[in-house]
N, C-alpha and C positions, 0 to 999 in steps of 0.2 A: 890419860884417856882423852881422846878429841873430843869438842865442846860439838854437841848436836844442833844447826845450824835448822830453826824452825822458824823462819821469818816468809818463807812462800810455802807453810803447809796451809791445806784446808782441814779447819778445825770442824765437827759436827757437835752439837749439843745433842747428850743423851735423849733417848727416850723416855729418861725412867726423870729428868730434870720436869719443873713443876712450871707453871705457865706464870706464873704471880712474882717471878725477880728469884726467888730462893733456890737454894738447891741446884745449880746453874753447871753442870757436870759437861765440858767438852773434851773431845778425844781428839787426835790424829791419826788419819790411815795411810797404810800403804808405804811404810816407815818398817823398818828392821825391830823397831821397839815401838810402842804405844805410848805417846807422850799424853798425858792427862791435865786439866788445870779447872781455877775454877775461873767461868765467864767472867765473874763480878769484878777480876784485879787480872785479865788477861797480862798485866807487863807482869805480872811475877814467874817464876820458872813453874814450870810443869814438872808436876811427879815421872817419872819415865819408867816405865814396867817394860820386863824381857814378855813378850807374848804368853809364854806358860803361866807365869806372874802374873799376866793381870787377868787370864781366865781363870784363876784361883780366885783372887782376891774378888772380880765381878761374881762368880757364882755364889761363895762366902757373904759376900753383901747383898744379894738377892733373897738369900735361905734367911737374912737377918741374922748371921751368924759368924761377926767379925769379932765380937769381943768374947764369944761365949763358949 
């Protein structure tokens, strides 16, 4: 598998991220996949979701029903 080369995306912070440091949720658009990471440790790798993938996993996490 090619290594995903995300060093000129622009990254956006969620919506649903809190204003106070926590919870620091950024995405990437306009990419074949949605690469995900958290703001607070930007050099670490991003989760990377196929699109179906990560409208799952974001609606499941909206309903609060990831674990349940």
């Amino acid at each position: 598998m090619r290594a995903l080369d995300l060093r000129d995306v622009s990254w956006h912070k969620s919506s649903y991220s809190n204003t106070t440091g926590g919870d620091c949720l950024e995405f990437a658009d306009g990419l074949p996949v949605v690469p995900v990471r958290d703001s607070k440790d930007p050099g670490r790798a991003p989760l990377v979701f196929e699109p179906h993938a990560w409208v799952v996993f974001a609606d499941a996490a909206k309903r609060g029903d990831l674990f349940g």
